[in-house]
PDB file as gemmi writes it, atoms N, CA and C in Angstrom:
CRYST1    1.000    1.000    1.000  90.00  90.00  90.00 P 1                      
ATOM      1  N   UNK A   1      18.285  -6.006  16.253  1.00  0.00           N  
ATOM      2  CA  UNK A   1      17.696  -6.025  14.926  1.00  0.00           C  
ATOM      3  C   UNK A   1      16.758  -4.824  14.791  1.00  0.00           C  
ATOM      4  N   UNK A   2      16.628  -4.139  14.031  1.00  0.00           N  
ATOM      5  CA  UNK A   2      16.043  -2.823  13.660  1.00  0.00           C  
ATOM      6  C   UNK A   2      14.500  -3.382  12.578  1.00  0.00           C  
ATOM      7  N   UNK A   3      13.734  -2.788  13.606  1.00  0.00           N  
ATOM      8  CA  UNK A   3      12.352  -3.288  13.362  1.00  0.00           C  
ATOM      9  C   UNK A   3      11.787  -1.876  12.834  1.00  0.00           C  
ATOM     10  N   UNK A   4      10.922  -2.086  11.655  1.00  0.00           N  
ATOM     11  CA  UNK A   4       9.890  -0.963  10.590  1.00  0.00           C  
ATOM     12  C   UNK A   4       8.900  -1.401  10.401  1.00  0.00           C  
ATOM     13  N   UNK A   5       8.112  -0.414  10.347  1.00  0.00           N  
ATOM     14  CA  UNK A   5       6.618  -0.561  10.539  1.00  0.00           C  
ATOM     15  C   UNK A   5       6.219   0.149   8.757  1.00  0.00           C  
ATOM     16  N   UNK A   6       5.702  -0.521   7.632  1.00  0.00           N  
ATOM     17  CA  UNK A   6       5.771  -0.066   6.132  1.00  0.00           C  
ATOM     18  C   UNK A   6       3.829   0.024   6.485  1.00  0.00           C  
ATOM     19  N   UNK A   7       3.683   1.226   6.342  1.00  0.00           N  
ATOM     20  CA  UNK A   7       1.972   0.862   5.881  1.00  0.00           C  
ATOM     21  C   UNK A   7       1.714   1.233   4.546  1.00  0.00           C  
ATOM     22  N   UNK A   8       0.644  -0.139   4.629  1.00  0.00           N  
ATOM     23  CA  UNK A   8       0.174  -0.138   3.516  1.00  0.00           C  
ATOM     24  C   UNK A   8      -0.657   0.716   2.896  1.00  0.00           C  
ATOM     25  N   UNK A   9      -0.581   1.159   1.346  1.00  0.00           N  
ATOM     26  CA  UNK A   9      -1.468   2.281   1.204  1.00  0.00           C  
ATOM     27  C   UNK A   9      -2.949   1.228  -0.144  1.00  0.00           C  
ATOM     28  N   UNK A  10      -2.396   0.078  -0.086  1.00  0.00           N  
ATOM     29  CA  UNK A  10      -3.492  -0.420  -1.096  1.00  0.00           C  
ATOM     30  C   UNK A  10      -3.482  -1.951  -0.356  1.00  0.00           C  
ATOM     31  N   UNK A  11      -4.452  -2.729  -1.277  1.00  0.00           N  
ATOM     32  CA  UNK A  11      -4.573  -4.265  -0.772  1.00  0.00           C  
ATOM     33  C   UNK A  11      -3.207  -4.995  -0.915  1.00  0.00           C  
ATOM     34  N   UNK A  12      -1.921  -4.354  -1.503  1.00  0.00           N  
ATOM     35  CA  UNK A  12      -0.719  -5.263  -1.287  1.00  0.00           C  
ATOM     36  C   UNK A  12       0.175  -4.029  -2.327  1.00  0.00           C  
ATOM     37  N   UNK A  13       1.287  -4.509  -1.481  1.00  0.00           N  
ATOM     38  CA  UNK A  13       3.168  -4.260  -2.337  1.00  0.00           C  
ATOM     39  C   UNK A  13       3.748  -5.264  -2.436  1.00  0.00           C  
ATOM     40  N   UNK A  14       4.750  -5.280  -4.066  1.00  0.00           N  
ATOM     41  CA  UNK A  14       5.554  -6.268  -4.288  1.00  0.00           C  
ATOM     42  C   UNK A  14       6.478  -6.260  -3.033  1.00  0.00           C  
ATOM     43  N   UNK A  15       7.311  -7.431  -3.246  1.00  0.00           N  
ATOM     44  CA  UNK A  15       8.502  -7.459  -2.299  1.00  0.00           C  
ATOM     45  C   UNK A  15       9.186  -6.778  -2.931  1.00  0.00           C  
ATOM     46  N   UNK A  16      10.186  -6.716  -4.030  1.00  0.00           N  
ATOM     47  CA  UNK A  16      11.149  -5.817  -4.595  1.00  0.00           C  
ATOM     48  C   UNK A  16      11.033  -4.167  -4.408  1.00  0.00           C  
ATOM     49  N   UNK A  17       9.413  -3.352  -4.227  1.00  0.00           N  
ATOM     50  CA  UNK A  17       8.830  -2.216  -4.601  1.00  0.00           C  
ATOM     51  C   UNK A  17       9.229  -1.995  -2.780  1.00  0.00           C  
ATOM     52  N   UNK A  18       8.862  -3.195  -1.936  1.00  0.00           N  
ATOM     53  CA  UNK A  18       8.918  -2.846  -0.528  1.00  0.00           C  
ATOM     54  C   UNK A  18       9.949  -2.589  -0.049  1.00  0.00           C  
ATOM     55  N   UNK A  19      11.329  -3.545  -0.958  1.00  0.00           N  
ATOM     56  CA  UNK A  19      12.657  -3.054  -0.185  1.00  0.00           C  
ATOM     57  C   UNK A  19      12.843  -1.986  -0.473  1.00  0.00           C  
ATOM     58  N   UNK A  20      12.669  -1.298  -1.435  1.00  0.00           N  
ATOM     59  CA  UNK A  20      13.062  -0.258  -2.368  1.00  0.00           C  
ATOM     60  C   UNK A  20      12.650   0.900  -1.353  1.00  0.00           C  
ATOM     61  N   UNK A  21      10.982   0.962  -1.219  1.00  0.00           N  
ATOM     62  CA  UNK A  21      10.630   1.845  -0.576  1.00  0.00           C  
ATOM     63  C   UNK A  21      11.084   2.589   0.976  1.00  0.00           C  
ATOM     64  N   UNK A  22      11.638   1.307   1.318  1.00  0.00           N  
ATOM     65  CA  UNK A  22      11.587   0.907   3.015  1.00  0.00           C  
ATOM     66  C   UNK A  22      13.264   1.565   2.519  1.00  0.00           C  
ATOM     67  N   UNK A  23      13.834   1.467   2.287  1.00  0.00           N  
ATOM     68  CA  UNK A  23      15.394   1.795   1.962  1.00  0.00           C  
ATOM     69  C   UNK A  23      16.618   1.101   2.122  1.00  0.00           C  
ATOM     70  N   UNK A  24      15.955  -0.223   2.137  1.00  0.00           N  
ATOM     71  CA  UNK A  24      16.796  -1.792   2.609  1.00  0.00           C  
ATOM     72  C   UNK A  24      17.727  -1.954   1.369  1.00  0.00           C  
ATOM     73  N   UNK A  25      17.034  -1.828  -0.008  1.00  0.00           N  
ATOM     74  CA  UNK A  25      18.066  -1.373  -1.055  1.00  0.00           C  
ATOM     75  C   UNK A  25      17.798  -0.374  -1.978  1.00  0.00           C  
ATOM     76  N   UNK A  26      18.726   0.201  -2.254  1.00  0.00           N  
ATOM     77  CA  UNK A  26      19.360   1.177  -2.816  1.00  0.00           C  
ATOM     78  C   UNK A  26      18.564   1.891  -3.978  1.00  0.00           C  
ATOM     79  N   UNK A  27      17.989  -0.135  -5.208  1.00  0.00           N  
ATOM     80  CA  UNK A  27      17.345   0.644  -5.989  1.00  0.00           C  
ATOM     81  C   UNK A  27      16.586  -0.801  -6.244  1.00  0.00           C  
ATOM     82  N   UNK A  28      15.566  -0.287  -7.018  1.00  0.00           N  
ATOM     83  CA  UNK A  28      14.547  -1.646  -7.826  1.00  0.00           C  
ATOM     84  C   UNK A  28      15.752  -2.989  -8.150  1.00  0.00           C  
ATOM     85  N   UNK A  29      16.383  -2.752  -8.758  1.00  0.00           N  
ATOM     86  CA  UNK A  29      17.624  -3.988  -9.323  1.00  0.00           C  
ATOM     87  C   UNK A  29      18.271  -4.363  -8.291  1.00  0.00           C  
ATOM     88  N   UNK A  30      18.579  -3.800  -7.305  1.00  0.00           N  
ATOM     89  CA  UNK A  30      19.143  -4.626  -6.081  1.00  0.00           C  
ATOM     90  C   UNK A  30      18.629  -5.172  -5.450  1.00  0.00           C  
ATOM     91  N   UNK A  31      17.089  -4.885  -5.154  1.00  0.00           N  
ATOM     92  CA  UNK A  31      16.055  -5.520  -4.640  1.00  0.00           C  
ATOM     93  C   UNK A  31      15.764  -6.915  -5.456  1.00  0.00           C  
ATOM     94  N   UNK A  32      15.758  -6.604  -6.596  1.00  0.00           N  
ATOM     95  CA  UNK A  32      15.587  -7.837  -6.998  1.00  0.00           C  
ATOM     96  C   UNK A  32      17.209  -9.258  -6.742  1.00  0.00           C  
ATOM     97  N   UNK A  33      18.210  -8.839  -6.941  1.00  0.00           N  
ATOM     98  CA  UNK A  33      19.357  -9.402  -6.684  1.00  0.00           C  
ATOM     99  C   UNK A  33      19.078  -9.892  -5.747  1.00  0.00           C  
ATOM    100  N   UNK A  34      18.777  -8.802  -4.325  1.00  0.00           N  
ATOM    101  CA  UNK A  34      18.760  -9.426  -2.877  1.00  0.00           C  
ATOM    102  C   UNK A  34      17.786 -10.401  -2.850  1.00  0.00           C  
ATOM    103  N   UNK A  35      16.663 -10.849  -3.461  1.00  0.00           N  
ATOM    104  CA  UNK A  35      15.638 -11.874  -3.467  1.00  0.00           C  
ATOM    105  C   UNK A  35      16.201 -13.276  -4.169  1.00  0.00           C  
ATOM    106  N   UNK A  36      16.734 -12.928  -5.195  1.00  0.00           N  
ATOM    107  CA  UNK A  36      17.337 -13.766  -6.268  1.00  0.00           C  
ATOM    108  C   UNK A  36      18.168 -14.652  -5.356  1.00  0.00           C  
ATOM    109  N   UNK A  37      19.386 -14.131  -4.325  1.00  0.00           N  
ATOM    110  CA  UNK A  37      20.142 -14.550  -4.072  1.00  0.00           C  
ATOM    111  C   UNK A  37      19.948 -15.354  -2.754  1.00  0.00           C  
ATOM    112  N   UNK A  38      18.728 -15.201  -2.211  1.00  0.00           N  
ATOM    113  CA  UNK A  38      18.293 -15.722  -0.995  1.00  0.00           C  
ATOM    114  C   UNK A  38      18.309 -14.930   0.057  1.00  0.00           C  
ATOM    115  N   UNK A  39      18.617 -13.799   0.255  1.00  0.00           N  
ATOM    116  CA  UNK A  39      18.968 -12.846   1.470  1.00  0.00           C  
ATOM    117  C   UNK A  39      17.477 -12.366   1.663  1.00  0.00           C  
ATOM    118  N   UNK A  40      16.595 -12.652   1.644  1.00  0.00           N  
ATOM    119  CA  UNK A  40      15.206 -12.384   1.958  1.00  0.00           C  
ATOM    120  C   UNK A  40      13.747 -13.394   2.124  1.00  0.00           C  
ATOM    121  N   UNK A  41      13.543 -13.146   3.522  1.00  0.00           N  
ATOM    122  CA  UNK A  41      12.700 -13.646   4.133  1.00  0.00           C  
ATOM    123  C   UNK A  41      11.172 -13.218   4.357  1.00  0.00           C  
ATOM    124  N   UNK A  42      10.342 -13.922   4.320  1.00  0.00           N  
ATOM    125  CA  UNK A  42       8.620 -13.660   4.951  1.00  0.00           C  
ATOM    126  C   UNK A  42       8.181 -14.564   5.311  1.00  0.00           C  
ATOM    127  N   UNK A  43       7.882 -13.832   6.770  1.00  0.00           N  
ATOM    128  CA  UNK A  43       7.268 -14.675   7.665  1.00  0.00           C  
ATOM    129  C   UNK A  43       8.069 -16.090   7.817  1.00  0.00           C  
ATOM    130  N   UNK A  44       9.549 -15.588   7.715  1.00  0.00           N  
ATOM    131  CA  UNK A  44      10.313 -16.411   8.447  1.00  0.00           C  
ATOM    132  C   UNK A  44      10.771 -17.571   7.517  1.00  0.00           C  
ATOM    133  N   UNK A  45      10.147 -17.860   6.202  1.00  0.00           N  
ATOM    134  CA  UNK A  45      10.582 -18.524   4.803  1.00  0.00           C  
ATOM    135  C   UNK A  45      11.203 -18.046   4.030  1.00  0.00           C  
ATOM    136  N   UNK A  46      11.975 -18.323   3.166  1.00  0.00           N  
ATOM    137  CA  UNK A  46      12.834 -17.865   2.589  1.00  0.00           C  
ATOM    138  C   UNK A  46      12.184 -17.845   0.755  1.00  0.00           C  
ATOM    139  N   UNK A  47      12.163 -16.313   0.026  1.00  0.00           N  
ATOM    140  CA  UNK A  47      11.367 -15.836  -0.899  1.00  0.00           C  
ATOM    141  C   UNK A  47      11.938 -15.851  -1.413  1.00  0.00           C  
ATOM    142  N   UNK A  48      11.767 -16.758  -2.837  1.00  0.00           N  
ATOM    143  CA  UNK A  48      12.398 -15.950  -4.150  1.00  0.00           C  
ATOM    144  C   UNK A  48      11.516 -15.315  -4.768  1.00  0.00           C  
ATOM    145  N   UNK A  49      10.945 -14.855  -4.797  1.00  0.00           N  
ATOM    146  CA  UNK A  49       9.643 -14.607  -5.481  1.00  0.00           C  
ATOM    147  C   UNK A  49       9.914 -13.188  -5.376  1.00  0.00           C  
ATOM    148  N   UNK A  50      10.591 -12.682  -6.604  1.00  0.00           N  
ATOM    149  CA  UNK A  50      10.731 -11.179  -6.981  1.00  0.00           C  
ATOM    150  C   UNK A  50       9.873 -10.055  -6.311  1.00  0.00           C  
ATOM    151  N   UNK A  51       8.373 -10.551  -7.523  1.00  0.00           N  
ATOM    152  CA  UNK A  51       6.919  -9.302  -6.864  1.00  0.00           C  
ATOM    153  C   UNK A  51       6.121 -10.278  -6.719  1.00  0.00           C  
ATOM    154  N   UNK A  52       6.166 -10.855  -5.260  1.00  0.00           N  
ATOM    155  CA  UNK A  52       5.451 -12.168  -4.129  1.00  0.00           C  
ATOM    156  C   UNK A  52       4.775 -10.280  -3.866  1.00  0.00           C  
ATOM    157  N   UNK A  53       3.329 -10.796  -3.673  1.00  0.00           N  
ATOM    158  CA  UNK A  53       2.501  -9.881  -3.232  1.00  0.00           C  
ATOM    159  C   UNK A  53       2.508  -9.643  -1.656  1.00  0.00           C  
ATOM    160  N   UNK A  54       2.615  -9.088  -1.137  1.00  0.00           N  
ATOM    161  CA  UNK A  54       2.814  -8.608   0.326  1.00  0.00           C  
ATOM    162  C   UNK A  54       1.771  -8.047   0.865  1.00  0.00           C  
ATOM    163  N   UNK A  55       1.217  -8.551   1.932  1.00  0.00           N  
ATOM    164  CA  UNK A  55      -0.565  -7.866   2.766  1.00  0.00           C  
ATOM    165  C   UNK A  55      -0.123  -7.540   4.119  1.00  0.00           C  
ATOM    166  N   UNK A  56      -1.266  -6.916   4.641  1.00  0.00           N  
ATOM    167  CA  UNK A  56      -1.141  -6.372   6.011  1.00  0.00           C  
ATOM    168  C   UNK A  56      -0.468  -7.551   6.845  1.00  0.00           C  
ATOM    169  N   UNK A  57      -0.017  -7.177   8.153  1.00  0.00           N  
ATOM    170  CA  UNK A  57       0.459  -8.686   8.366  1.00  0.00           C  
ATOM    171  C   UNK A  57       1.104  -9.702   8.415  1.00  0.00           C  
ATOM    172  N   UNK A  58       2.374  -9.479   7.253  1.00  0.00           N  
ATOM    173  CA  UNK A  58       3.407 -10.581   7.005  1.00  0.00           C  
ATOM    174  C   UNK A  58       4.348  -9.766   7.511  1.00  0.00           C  
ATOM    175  N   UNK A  59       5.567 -10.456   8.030  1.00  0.00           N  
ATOM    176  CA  UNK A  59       6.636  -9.489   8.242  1.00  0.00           C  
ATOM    177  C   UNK A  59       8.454  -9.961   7.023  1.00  0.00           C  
ATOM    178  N   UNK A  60       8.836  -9.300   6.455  1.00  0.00           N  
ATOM    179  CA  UNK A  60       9.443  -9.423   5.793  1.00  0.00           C  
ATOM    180  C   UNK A  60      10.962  -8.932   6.907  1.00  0.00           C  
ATOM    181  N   UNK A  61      12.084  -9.973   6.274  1.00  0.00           N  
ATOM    182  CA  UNK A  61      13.312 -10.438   6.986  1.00  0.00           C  
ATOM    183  C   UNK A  61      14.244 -10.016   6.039  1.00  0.00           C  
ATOM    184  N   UNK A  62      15.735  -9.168   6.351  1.00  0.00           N  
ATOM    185  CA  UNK A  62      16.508  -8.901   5.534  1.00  0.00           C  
ATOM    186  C   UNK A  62      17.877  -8.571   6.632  1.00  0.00           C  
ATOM    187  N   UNK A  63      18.706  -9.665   6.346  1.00  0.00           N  
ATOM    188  CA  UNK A  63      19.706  -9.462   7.165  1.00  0.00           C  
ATOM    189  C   UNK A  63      19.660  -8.951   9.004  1.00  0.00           C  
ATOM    190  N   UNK A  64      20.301  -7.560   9.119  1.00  0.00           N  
ATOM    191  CA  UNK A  64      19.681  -7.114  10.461  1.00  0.00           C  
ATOM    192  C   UNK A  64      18.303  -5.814  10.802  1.00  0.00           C  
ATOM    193  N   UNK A  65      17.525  -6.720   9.478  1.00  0.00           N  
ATOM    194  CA  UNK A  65      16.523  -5.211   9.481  1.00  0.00           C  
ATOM    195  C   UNK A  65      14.988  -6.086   9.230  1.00  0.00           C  
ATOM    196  N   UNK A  66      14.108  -5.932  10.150  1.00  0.00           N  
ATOM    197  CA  UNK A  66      12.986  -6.365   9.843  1.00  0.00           C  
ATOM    198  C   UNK A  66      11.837  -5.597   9.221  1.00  0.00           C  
ATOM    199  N   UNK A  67      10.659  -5.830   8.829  1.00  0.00           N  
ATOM    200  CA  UNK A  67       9.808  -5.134   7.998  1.00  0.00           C  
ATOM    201  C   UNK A  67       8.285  -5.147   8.484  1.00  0.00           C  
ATOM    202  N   UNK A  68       7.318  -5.009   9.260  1.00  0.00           N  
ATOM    203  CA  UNK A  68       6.152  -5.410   9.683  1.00  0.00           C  
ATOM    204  C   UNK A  68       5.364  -4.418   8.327  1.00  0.00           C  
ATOM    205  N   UNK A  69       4.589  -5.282   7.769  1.00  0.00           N  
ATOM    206  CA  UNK A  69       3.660  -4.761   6.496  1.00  0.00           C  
ATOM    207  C   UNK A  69       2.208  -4.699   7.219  1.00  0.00           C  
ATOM    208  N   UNK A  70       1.819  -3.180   7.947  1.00  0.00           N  
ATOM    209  CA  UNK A  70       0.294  -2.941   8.439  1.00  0.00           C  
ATOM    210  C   UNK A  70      -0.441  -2.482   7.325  1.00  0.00           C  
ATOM    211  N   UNK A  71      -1.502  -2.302   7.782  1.00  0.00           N  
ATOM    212  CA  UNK A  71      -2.514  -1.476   7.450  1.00  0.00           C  
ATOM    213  C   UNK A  71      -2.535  -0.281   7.569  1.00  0.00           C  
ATOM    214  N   UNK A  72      -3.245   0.871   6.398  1.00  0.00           N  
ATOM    215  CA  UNK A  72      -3.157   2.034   6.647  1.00  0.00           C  
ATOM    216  C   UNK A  72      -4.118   1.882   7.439  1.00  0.00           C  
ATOM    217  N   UNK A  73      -4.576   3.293   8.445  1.00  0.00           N  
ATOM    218  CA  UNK A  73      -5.589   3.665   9.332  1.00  0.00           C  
ATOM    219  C   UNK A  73      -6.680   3.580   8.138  1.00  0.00           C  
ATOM    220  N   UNK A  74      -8.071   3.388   8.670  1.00  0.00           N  
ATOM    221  CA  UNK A  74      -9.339   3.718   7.610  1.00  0.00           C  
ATOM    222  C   UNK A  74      -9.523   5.046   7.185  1.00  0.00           C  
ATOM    223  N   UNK A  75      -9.854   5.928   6.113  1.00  0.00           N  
ATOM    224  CA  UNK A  75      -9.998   7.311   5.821  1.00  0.00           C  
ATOM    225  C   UNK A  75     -11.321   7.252   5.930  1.00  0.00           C  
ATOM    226  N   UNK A  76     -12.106   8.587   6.738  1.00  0.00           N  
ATOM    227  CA  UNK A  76     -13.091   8.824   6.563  1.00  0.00           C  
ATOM    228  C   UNK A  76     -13.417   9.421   5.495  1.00  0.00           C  
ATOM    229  N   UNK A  77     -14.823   9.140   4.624  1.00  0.00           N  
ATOM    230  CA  UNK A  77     -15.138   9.834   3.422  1.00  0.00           C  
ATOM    231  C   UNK A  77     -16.024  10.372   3.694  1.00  0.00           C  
ATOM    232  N   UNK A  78     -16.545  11.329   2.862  1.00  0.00           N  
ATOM    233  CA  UNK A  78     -17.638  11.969   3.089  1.00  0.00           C  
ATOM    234  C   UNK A  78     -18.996  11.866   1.422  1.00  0.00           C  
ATOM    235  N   UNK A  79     -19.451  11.562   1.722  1.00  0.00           N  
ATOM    236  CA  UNK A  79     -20.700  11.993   0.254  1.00  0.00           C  
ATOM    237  C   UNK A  79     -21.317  13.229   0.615  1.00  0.00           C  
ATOM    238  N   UNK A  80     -20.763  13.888  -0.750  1.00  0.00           N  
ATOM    239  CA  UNK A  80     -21.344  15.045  -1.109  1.00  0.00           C  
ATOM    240  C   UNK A  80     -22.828  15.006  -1.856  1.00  0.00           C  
ATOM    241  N   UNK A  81     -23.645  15.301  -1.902  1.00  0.00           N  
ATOM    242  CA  UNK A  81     -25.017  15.247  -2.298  1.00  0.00           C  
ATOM    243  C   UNK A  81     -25.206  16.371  -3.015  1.00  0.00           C  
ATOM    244  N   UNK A  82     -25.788  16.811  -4.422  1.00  0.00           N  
ATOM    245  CA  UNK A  82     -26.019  17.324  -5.256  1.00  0.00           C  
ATOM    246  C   UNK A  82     -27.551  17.718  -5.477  1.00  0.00           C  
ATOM    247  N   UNK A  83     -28.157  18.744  -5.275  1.00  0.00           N  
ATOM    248  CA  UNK A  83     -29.558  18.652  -5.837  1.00  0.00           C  
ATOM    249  C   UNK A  83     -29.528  19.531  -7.334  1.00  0.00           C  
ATOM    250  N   UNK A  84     -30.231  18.889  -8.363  1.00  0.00           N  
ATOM    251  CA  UNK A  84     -30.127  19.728  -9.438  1.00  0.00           C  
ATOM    252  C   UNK A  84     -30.506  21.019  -9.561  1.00  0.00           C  
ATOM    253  N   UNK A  85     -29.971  22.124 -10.055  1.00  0.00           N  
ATOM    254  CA  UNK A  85     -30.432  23.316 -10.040  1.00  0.00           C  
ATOM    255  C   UNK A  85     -32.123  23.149 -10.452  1.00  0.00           C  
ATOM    256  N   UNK A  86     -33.183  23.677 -10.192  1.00  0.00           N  
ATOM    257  CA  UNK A  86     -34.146  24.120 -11.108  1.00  0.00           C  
ATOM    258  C   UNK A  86     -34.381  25.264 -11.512  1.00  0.00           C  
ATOM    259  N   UNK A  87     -34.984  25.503 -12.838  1.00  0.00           N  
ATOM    260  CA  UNK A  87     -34.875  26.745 -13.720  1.00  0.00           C  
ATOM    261  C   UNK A  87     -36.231  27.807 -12.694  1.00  0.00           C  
ATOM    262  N   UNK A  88     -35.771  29.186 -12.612  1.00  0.00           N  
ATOM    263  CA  UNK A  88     -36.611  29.904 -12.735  1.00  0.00           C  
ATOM    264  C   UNK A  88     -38.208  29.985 -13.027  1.00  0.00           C  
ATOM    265  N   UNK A  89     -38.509  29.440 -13.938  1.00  0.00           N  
ATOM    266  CA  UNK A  89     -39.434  29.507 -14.778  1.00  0.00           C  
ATOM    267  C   UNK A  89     -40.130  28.262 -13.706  1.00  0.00           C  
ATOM    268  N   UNK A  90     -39.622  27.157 -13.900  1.00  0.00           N  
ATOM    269  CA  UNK A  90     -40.777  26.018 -13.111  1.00  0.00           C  
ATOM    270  C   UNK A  90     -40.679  26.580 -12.043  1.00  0.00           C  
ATOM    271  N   UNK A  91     -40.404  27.159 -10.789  1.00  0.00           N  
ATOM    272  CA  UNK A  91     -40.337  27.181  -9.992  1.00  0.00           C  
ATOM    273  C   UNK A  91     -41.170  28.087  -9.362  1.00  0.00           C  
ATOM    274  N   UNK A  92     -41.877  29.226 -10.129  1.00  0.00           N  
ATOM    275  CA  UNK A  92     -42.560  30.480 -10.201  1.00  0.00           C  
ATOM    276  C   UNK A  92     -44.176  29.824 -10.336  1.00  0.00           C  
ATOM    277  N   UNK A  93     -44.421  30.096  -9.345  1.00  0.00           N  
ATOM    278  CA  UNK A  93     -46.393  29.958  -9.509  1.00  0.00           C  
ATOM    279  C   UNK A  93     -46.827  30.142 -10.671  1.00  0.00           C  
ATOM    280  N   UNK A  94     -47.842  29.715 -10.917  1.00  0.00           N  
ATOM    281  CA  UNK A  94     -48.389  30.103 -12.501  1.00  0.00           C  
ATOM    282  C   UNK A  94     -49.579  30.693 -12.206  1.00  0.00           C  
ATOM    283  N   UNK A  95     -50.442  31.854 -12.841  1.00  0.00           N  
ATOM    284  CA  UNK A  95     -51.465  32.207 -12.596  1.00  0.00           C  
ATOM    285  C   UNK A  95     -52.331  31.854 -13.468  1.00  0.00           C  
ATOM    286  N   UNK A  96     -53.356  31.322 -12.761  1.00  0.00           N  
ATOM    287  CA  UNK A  96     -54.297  30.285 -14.207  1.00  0.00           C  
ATOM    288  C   UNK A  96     -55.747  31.034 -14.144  1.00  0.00           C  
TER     289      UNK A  96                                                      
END                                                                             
């Protein structure tokens, strides 16, 4: 059985968007057929559920091809910090 590893790039993918992506079918409408008709599994139950939301974690079943749905790695961010320009003028001593 031919095992895939799909990471995730948000908090969830439909099932239909996942076969699609993964290349299990062909196009959005077959994906949905293949659900419709029973040929698709998660976590080992059997889904009809078109766009059943999919999380890190579940593994999705399709004939001889399995699906493990991870997590993307964490992205490091960075904050950029801004100080406002100040004008010329305030910034110049004043002679009193």
């Amino acid at each position: 059985m031919q095992t895939l590893d799909f990471e995730l790039r948000g908090e969830y993918i439909t099932l239909d968007r996942l076969l699609k992506a993964t290349g299990l079918a062909p196009s959005g409408g077959a994906a949905k057929t293949m659900v419709a008709e029973g040929r698709v599994q998660v976590d080992g139950r059997d889904e009809l559920r078109k766009t059943a939301k999919l999380r890190a974690g579940q593994v999705v079943s399709v004939s001889a091809a399995r699906v493990r749905v991870v997590a993307a790695p964490a992205v490091a961010t960075t904050t950029t910090t801004t100080t406002p320009a100040t004008p010329a003028a305030a910034a110049a001593p004043t002679a009193e």
